[in-house]
C-alpha positions as CSV (number, residue, x, y, z in Angstrom):
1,X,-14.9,-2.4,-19.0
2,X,-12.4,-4.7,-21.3
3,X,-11.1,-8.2,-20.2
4,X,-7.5,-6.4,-19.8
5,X,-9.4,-4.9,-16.5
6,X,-8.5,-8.6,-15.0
7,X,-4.9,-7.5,-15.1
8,X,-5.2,-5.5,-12.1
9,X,-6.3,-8.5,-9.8
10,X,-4.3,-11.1,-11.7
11,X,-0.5,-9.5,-12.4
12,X,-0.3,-8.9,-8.1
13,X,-1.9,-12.0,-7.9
14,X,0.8,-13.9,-10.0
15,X,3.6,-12.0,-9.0
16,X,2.7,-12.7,-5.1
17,X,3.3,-16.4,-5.6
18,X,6.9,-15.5,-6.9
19,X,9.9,-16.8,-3.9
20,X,10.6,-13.3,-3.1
21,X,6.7,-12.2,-2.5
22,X,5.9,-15.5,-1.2
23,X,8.0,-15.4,1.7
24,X,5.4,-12.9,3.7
25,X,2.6,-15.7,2.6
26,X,4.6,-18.4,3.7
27,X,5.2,-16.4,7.4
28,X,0.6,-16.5,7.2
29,X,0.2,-13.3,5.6
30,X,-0.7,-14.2,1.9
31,X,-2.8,-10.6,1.6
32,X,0.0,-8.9,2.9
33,X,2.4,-10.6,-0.2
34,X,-0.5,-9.5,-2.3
35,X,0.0,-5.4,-1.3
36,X,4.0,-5.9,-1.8
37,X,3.2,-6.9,-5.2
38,X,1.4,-4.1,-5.8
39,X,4.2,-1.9,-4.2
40,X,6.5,-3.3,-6.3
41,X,4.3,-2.3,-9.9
42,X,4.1,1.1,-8.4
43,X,7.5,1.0,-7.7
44,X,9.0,0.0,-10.9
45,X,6.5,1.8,-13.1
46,X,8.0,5.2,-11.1
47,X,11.8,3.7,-11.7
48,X,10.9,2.8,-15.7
49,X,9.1,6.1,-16.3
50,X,12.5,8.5,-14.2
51,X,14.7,6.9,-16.6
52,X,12.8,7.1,-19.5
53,X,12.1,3.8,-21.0
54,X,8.8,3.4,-22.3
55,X,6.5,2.2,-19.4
56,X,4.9,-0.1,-21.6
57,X,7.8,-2.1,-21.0
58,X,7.6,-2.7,-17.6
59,X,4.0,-3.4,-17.5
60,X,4.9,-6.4,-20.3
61,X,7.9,-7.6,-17.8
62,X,5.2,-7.6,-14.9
63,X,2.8,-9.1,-16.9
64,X,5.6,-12.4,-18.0
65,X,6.6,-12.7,-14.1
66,X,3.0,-12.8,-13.3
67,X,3.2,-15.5,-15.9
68,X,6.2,-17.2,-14.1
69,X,4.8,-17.5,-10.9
70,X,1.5,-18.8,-11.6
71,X,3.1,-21.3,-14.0
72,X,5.7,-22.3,-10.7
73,X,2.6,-22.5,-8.3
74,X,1.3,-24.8,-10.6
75,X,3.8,-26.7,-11.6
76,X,5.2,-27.3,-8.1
77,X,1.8,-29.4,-7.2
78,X,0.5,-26.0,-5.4
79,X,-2.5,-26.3,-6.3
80,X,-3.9,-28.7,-3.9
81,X,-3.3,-26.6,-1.6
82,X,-5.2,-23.3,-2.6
83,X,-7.0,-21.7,0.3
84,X,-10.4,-21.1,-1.6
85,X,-12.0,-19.1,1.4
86,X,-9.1,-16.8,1.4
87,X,-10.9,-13.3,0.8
88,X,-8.4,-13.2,-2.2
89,X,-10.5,-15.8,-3.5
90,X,-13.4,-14.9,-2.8
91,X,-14.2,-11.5,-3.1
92,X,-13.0,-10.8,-6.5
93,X,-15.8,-13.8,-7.7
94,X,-18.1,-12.0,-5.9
95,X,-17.7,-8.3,-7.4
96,X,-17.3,-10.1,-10.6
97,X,-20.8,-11.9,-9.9
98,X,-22.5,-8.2,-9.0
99,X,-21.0,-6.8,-11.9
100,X,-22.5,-9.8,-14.3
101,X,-26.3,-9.2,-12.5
102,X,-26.2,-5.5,-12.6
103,X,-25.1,-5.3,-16.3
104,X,-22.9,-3.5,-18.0
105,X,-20.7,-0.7,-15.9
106,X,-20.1,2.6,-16.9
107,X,-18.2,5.0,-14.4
108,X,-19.0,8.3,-14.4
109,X,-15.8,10.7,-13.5
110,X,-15.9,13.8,-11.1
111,X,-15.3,16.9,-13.1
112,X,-12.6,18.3,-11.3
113,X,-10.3,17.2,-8.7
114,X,-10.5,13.4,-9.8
115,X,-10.2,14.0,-13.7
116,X,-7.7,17.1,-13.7
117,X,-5.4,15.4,-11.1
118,X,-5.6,11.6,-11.3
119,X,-7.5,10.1,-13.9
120,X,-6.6,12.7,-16.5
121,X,-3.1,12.0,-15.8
122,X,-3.3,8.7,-15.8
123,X,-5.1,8.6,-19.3
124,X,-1.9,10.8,-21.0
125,X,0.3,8.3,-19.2
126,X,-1.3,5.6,-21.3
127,X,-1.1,7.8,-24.5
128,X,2.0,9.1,-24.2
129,X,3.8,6.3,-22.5
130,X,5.8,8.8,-19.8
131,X,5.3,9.7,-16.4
132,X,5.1,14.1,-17.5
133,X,5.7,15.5,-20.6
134,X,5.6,19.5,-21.1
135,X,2.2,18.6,-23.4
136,X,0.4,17.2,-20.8
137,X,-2.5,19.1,-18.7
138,X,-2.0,18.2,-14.8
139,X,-3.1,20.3,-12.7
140,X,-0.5,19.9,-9.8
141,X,2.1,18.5,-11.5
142,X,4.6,18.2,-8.5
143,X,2.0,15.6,-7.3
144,X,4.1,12.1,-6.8
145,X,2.3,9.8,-9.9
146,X,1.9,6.6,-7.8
147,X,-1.1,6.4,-8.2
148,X,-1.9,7.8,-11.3
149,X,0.6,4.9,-12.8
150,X,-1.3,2.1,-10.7
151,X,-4.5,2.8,-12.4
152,X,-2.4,3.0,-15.8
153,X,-1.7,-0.7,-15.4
154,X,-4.7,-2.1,-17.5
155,X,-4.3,0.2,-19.9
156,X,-0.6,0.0,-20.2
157,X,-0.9,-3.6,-21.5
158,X,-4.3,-3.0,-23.9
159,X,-2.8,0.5,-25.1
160,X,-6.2,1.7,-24.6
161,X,-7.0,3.5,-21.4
162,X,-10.8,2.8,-20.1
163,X,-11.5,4.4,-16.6
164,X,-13.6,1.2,-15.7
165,X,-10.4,-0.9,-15.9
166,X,-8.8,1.6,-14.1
167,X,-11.7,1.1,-11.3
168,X,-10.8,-2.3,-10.8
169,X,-7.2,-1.2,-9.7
170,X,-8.9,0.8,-6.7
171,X,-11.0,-2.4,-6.2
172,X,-8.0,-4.9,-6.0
173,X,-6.0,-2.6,-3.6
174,X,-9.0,-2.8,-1.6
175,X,-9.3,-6.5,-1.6
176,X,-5.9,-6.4,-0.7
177,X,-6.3,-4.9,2.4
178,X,-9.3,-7.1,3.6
179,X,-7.3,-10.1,2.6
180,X,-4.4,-8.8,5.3
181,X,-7.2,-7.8,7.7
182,X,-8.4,-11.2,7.3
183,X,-4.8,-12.6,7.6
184,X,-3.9,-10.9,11.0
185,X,-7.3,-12.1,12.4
186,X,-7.0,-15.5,11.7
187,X,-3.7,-16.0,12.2
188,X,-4.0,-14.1,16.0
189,X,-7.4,-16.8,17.1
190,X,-5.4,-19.8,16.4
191,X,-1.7,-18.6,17.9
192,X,-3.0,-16.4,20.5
193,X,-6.0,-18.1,21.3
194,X,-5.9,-21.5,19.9
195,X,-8.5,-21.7,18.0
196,X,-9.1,-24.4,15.5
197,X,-8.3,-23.7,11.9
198,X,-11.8,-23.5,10.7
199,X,-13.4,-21.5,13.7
200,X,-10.8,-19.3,12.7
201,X,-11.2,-18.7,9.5
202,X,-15.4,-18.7,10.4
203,X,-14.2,-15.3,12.6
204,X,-12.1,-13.7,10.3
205,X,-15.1,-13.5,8.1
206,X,-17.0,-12.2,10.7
207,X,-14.8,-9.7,10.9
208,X,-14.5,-8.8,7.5
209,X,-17.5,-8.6,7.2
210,X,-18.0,-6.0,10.1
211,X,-15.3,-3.9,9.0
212,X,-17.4,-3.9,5.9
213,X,-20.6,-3.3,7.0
214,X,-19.5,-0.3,8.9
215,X,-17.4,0.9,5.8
216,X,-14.3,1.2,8.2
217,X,-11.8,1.4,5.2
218,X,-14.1,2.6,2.5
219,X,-16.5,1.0,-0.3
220,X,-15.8,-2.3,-1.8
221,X,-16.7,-1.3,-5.1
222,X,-15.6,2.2,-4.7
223,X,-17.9,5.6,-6.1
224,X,-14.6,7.8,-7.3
225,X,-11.3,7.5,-7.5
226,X,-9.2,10.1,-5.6
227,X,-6.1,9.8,-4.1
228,X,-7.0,9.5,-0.4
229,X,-8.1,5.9,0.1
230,X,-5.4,4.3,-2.2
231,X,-2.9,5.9,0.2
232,X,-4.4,5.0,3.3
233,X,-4.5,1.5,2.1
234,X,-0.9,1.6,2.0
235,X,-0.6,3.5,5.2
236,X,-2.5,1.2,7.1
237,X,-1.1,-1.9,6.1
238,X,2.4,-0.3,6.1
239,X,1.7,0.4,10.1
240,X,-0.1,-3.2,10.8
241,X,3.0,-5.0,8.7
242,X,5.2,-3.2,11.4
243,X,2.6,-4.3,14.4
244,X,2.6,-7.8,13.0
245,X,6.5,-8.2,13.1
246,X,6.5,-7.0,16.9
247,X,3.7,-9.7,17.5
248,X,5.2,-12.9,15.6
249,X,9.2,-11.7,16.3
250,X,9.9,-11.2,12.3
251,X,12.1,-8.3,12.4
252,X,13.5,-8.3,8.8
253,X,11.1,-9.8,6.4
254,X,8.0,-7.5,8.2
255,X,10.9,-4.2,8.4
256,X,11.2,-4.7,4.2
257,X,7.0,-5.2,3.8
258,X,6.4,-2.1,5.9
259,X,8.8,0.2,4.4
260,X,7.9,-0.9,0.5
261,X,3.9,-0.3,1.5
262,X,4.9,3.0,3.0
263,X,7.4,4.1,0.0
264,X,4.5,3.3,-2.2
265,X,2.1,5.4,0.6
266,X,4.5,8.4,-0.6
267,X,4.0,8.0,-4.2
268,X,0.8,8.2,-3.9
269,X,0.5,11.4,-2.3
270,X,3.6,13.6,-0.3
271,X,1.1,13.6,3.0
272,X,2.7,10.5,3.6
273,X,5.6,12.7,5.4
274,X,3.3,13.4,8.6
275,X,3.2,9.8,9.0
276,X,7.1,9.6,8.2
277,X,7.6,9.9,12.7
278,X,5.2,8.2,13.5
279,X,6.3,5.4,11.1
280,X,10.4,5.6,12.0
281,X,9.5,5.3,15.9
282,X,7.4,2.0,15.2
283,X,10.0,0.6,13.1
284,X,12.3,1.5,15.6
285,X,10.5,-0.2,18.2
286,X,11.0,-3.4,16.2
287,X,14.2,-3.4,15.4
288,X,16.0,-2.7,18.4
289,X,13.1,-3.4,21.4
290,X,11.9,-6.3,20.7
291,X,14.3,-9.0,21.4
292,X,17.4,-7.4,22.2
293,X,16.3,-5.3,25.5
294,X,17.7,-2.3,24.3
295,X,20.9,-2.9,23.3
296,X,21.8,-1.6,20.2
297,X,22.3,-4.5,17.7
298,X,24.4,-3.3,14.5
299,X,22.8,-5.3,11.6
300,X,19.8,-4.2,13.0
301,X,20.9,-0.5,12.9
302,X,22.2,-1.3,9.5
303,X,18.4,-2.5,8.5
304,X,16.9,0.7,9.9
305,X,19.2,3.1,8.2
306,X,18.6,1.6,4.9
307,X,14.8,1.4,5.4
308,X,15.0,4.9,5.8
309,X,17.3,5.5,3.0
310,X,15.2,3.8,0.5
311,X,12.3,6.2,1.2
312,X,14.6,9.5,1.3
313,X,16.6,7.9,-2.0
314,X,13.3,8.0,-3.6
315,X,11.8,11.4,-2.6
316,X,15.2,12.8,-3.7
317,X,15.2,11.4,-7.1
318,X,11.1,13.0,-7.2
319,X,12.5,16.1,-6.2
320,X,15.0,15.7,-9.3
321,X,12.9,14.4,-11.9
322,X,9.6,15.8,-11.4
323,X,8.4,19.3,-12.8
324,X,6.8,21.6,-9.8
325,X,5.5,25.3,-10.0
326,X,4.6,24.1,-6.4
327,X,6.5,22.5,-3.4
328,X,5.0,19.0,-3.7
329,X,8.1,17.6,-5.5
330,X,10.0,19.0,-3.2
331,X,10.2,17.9,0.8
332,X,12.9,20.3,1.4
333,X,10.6,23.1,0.6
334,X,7.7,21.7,2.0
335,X,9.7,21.5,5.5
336,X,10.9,24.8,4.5
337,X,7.4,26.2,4.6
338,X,6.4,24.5,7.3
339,X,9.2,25.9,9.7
340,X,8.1,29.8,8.4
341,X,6.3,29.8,11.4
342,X,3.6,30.5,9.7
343,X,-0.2,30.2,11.0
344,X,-1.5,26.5,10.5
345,X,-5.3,25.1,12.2
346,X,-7.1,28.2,13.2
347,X,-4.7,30.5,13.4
348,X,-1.9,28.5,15.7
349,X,1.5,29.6,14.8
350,X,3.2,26.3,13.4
351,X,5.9,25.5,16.1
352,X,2.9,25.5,18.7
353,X,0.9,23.2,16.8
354,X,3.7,21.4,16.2
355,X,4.6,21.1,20.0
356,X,0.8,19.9,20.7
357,X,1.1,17.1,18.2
358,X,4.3,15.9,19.1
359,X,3.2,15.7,23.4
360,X,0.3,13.7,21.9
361,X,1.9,11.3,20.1
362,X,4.3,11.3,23.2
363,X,1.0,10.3,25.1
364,X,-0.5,7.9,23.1
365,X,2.9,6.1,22.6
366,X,3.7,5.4,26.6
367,X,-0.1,4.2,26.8
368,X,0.3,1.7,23.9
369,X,3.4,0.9,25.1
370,X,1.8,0.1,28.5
371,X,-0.7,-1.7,27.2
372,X,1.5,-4.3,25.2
373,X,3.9,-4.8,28.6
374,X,0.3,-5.9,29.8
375,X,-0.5,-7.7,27.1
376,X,2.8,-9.4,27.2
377,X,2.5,-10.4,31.0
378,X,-1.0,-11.7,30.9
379,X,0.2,-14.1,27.9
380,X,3.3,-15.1,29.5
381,X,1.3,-15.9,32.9
């Protein structure tokens, strides 16, 4: 591991206190501005490496806004005012104080599925400074590189690439998450509850904690580095961004969080287009339910078509630039496959399986919806 393995914690970290990231900590959520930053790294390394410019380049323009916005915090008498039980805080000195008793770390890669898809990829991306070249060995190479770039961050900026920095990425996203955890549950004891600010911030931690005891959203200090858990780290705190502007009335700013976490869910791995429904009808439920009863508002309409258009104008230009001798790349022939009819779980023709999932979620989304009116009346009594 190299000191440039810092730059996966830090660069979010400084880019979150930026105006435009800051405004989701500002609204309470500081680990939620923490994931958009790391959305938006994703994000441009994908935009730098489609139009060819070295992706070097961005990492070095991330790197000097980083810069900027830890210089601003500081400058602006922020400091005083640093949150130092924040998990963002303190988790990182933690792992950083388990790594200094254990020794030195060496991570030992999975022959096959993590090397020839992920890491391997990532490790030419640092070489070769592009997203694909025809000289590269990847082994699904319609694969969406989102996460194969995010773990090329460290080594972007040394020009080495180490798989131990890359580790820390997986490690940061993970923080992220429990920082956001920690934010909804703090913020929900003292507005829902009223509790004090320090009883608060006691049961968040207990939370935390909890949720990592049982291991609900993986390892802290993860044993590989496969696709799945980066992307459900986006996919969960893509849907609780959504849950969290019904909850505190923040229509817009939470509708722009969600839908960069759940663009960023989809370059890390096409999958994210079963969670596409489910994700359009929550939105939905935001924009147009919440405060307006119904009626059909036009700037929201206006919000939800481009939040939607921002995910489809970047699976088109994948579909474009990206070199397939599968359907990944594609969505058009993955739906194309999908509607063949052909047999799916155990046999089930697809439009029957189809039919089953859709009257489930049909189910499960008049109970929740129950549940909240119930909510809603209990508070308002």
């Amino acid at each position: 591991m190299t000191i440039f393995a810092l730059s996966a914690y830090l660069i979010p970290l400084g880019l979150s206190l930026l105006p435009i990231f800051s405004w989701f900590a500002k609204a309470g959520y500081p680990g939620l501005s923490y994931l958009v930053a790391w959305a938006v790294i994703t994000l441009a390394f994908f935009l730098t490496g489609v139009a060819n410019i070295p992706l070097h380049f961005a990492a070095w323009g991330l790197t000097a806004l980083a810069a900027i916005g830890f210089l601003k915090y500081a400058f602006t008498g922020n400091l005083k005012r640093i949150d130092w039980v924040h998990p963002l805080a303190v988790l990182p000195v933690f792992i950083l104080a388990v790594m200094l008793f254990l020794g030195p770390t060496t991570y030992g890669v999975y022959a096959w599925d993590e090397w020839v898809n992920w890491i391997g990829w990532s490790r030419q991306i640092v070489v070769t400074d592009v997203i694909y070249s025809p000289e590269m060995w990847v082994a699904t190479r319609g694969d969406t590189p989102g996460w194969t770039l995010a773990m090329a961050l460290p080594g972007l900026i040394s020009g080495n690439f180490y798989t131990e920095d890359a580790w820390i990425v997986a490690i940061s996203l993970h923080v992220g998450l429990l920082a956001f955890f920690y934010d909804i549950a703090r913020r929900t004891l003292e507005n829902r509850i009223e509790m004090s600010g320090a009883m608060a911030s006691l049961a968040a931690w207990a939370f935390i904690l909890i949720l990592m005891s049982v291991e609900l959203s993986w390892r802290l200090i993860p044993s590989l580095l496969l696709i799945e858990e980066p992307q459900y780290y986006f996919l969960a705190a893509g849907f609780l961004t959504i849950a969290v502007g019904v909850l505190d009335k923040q229509r817009s700013l939470m509708l722009a969080g969600g839908t960069l976490l759940m663009a960023t869910a989809w370059l890390f791995k096409t999958s994210f287009i079963v969670y596409a429904p489910s994700f359009a009808l929550s939105a939905g439920f935001l924009i147009f339910f919440r405060e307006t009863g119904g009626r059909i508002d036009w700037a929201n309409l206006l919000r939800m078509i481009a939040a939607i258009a921002f995910i489809v104008a970047l699976m088109t230009l994948w579909s474009i630039t990206g070199t397939s001798a599968r359907c990944q790349a594609s969505i058009g022939d993955m739906v194309t496959r999908l509607f063949a009819d052909g047999p799916v779980s155990g046999g089930i023709p697809f439009n029957v399986f189809a039919g089953q999932v859709f009257q489930a979620m049909l189910g499960f989304g008049s109970v929740s919806y129950t549940h909240l009116r119930a909510h809603e009346t209990v508070l308002d009594l």
